[in-house]
N, C-alpha and C positions, 0 to 999 in steps of 0.2 A: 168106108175104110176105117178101121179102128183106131185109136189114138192113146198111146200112151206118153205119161209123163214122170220123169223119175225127179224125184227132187231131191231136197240135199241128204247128205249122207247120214246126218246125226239122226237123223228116223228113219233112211233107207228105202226110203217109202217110193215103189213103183205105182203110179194111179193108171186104172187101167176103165174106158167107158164102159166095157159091158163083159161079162164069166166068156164070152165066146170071143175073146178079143183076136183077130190074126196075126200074128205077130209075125206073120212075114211083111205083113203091110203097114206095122206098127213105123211112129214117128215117137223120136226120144227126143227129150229135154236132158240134160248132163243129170246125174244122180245128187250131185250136192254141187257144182258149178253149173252157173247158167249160162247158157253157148249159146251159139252165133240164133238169128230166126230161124227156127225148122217148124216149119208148116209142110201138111200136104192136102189134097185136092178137097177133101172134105172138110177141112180145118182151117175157120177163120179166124185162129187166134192171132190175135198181134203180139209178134215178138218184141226184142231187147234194142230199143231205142236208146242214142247218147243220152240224150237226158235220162230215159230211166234209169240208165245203167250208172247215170253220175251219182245221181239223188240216192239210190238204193246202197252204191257203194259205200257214199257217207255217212249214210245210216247204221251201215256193218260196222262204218270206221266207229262212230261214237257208241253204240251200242260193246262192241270189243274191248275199246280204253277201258269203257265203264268198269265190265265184267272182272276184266284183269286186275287193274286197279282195284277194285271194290273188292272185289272175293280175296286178294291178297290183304288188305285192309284189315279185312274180316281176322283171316289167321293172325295176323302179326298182333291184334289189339287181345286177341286171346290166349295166346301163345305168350306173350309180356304184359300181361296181368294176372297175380296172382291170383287176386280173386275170381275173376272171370274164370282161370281154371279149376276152381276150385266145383265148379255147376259142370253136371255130367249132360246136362242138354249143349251146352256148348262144348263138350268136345263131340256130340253129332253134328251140332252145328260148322265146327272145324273141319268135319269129315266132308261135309256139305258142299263148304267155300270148294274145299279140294278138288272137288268132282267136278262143281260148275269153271274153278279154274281152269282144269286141263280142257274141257271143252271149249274154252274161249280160245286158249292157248294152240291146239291145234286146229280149232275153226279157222286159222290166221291164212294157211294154205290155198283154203277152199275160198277163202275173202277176194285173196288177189287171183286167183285163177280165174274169180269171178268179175274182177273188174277187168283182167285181160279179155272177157267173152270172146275164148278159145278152147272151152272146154276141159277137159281132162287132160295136162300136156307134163304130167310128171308120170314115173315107174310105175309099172304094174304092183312090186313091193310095197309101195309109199302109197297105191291104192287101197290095199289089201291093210297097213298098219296102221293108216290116217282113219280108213270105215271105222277100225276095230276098236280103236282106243278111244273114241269119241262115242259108239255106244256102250261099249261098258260102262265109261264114265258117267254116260245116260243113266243106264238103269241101279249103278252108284248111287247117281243122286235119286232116282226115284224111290228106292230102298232107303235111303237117307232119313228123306220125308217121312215114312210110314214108321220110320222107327223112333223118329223124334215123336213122331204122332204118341204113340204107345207107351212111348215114356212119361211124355206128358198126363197122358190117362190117368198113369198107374201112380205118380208123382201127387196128383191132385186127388184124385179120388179115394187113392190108399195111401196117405205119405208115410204111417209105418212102415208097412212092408215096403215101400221104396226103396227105404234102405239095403232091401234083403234084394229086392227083385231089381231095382235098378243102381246097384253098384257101381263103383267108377272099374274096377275089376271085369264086371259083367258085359256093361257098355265099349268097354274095350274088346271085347273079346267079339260082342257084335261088330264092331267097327272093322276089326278083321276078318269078319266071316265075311261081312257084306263086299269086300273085293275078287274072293274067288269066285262066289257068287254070279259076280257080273262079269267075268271074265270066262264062265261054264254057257252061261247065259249068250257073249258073245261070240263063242267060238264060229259057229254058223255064219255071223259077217266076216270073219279070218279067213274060210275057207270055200267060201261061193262069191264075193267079190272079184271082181275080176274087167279087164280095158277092154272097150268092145268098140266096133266102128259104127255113129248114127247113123241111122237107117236112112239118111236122105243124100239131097246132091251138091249138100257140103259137107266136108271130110273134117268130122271132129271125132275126138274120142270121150268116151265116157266110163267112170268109172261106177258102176253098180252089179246088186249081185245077180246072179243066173244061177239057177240050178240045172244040174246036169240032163236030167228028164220031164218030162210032163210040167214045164217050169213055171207057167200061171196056176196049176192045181194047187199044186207045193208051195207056191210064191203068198197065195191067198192063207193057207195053213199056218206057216210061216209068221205071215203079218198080224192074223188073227188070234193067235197064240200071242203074240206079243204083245196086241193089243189089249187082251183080260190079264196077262199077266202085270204089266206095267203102266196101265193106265186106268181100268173099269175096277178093278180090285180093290191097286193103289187107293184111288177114290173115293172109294166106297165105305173102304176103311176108314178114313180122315174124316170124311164128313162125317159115319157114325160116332166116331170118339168123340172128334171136338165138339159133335152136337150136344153128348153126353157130360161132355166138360163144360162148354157157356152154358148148361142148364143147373150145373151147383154152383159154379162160382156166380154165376148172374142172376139167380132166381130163389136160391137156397140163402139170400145175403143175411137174413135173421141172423141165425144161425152163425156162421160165419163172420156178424161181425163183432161176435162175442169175443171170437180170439185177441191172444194179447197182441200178434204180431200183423195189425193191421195194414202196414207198410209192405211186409210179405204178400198180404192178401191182392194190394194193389197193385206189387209187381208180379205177381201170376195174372190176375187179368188181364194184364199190356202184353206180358208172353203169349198170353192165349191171342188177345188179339191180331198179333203179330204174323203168329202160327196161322192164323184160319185165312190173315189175307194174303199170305203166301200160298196157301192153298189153293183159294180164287186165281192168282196169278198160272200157277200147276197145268188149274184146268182152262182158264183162255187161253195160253199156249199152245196147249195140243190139242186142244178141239176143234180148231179147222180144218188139222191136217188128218185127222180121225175122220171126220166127218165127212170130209171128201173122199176117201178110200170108202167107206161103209155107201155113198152115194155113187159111186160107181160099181159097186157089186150088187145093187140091189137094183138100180135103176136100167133098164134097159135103152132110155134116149139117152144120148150123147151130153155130157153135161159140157157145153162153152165156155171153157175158161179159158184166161188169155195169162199173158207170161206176165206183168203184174200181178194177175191174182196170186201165181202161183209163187211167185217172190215175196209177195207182203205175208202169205203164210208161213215161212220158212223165216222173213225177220219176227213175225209175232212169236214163234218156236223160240228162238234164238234168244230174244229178249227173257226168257226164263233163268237164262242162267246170268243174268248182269242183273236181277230184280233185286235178290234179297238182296245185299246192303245197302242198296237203299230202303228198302221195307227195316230192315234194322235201325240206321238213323234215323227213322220217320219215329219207329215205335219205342224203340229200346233207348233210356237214357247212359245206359251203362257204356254199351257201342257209342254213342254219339261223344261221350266224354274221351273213352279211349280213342276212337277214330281222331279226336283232335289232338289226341297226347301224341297218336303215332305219327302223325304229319309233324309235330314239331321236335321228336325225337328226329324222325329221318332228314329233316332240315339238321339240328344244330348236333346230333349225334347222340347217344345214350349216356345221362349223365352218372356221377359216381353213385355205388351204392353203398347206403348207410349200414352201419355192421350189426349184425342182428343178436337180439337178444334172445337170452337162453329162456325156455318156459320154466316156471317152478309152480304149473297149477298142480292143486293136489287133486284125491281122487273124484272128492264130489265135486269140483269148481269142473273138470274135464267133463265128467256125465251133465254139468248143467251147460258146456257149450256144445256139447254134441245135440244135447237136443235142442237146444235153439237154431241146430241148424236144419230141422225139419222143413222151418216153409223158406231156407234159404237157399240152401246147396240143392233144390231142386226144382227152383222158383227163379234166381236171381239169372237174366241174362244182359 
């Protein structure tokens, strides 16, 4: 008997054992809630035990504060510093928090429906706009990444033409694009989402998507497409750049530490840093849940996984979007100073602001701070 398992929404992700799956005899797990034990005759998996379900839930709970917290953290320390806005990586970086925010934000839904382990028990509507707005914000932030990637490239490798090619103008204008983007991208969860009854001999609902006809051919299609588009690509991309990036800042250092603005040089490095291990975070994330899909379409035996397995992949998923800010205060001094300014602003409130003075540089003192901002306004986060 075939077995299929749909896990949570924010990847959509139906795993199915084998390309000939029967899906009339198919057994579901909720699409992004985990519901009641559904097993059937072939399937020894162990379902949703109080204690799993305690332990697990608390893990969503602090994993959640984090993300929320941290990722607003994030904005507010960039958003009330002028300098920090002053760096066009951090208004990606801004774009970033946003993305992983509202994913926390409406992950909230799916937390408690999963600590009720009752399945799917809100509107069919709230099915369909909870899917949708949690992968686009997905592939938001995977776009995100790749684009912080490219800036960073082009920032370091070319910092004149940065100027030209990475604009705060330009970067806006990407930052824009990257929402309809994901939102063209999502349509497909908007409109094949939909509540369906598990297939077993407890009465729960689930919310996941189905296609109209031939629904594992298309479903595979589907996932597969999504997969090189927003994760093998993604990737591919970042690793080649930043491989090309740790190889002049780290290996080119002769060279390099001729310049005058050595303190730039060391805060691109900690950026680069920064960057590559959020990277590494990226890909342990979705690599489980990749890797299971790609193991059940290729493998013909049954793979045994039990409803832990398939929860601790969906918190390692999850944990991606609560990671950077802490990867920021680890790496970045800038955030770690702001992060502390902003926690004592929102304790004691925003204090006055001192009145500003008028510029009276002339024209060469302006050309000589414009180019001092070469390895800064594209270096400092």
């Amino acid at each position: 008997m075939a077995h299929t398992i749909a896990l949570p929404a924010l990847y959509n992700t139906t795993l199915h054992s084998t390309p000939t799956a029967d899906f009339n005899n198919e057994t579901t797990l909720n699409n992004m809630t985990f519901g009641p034990v559904l097993k059937d005759e072939s399937q020894s998996s162990s379902g949703a035990g109080v204690t799993e379900i305690v332990l697990f839930s608390f893990l969503f709970f602090v994993i959640g504060v984090v993300g929320i917290f941290g990722n607003f953290l994030v904005v507010y320390a960039i958003v009330c510093d002028r300098k920090m806005r002053a760096s066009v990586t951090n208004l990606l970086i801004t774009n970033l928090a946003l993305a992983d925010l509202v994913i926390m934000v409406f992950g909230i839904p799916e937390i408690i429906q999963f600590m009720m382990n009752k399945g799917w028990i809100l509107e069919e509507l709230l099915c369909k706009a909870n899917r949708f707005i949690l992968v686009v914000s997905l592939y938001a932030s995977v776009m995100t990444l790749v684009s912080i990637c490219i800036e960073r490239y082009i920032g370091i490798i070319q910092p004149i033409k940065a100027h030209i090619l990475c604009s705060r103008a330009r970067i806006a204008v990407v930052v824009i694009l990257i929402w309809p983007v994901a939102v063209a991208a999502g349509i497909p969860t908007l409109l094949l989402n939909r509540i369906e009854d598990g297939k077993s001999e407890l009465q729960v609902k689930l919310c996941q998507i189905r296609f109209p006809a031939d629904h594992f051919h298309y479903y595979l299609v589907f996932k597969y497409t999504e997969f090189f588009l927003f994760y093998v690509i993604p990737l591919a991309i970042q690793i080649t750049l930043y491989a090309k990036v740790s190889r002049h800042l780290f290996t080119a250092s002769d060279k390099l530490r001729r310049e005058r603005a050595s303190d730039a040089l060391l805060a691109r490095r900690g950026v680069v840093k920064m960057l590559m291990v959020s990277v590494v975070v990226y890909f342990v994330s979705y690599s489980p849940q990749h890797a299971l899909l790609v193991y059940r379409t290729v493998k013909q035996n049954d793979f045994r996984d039990t409803w832990t397995l398939n929860v601790l992949v969906i918190v390692i998923a999850y944990m991606n979007s609560a990671a950077n800010p802490v990867l920021y205060s680890i790496f970045s001094q800038n955030f770690r100073t702001n992060f502390r300014r902003a926690l004592c602003l929102l304790q004691r409130g925003p204090p006055a602001q001192p009145p500003r003075r008028q510029s009276t540089l002339s024209t060469s003192n302006r050309f000589g701070r414009l180019t001092s901002l070469v390895p800064s306004a594209f270096s400092e986060v």
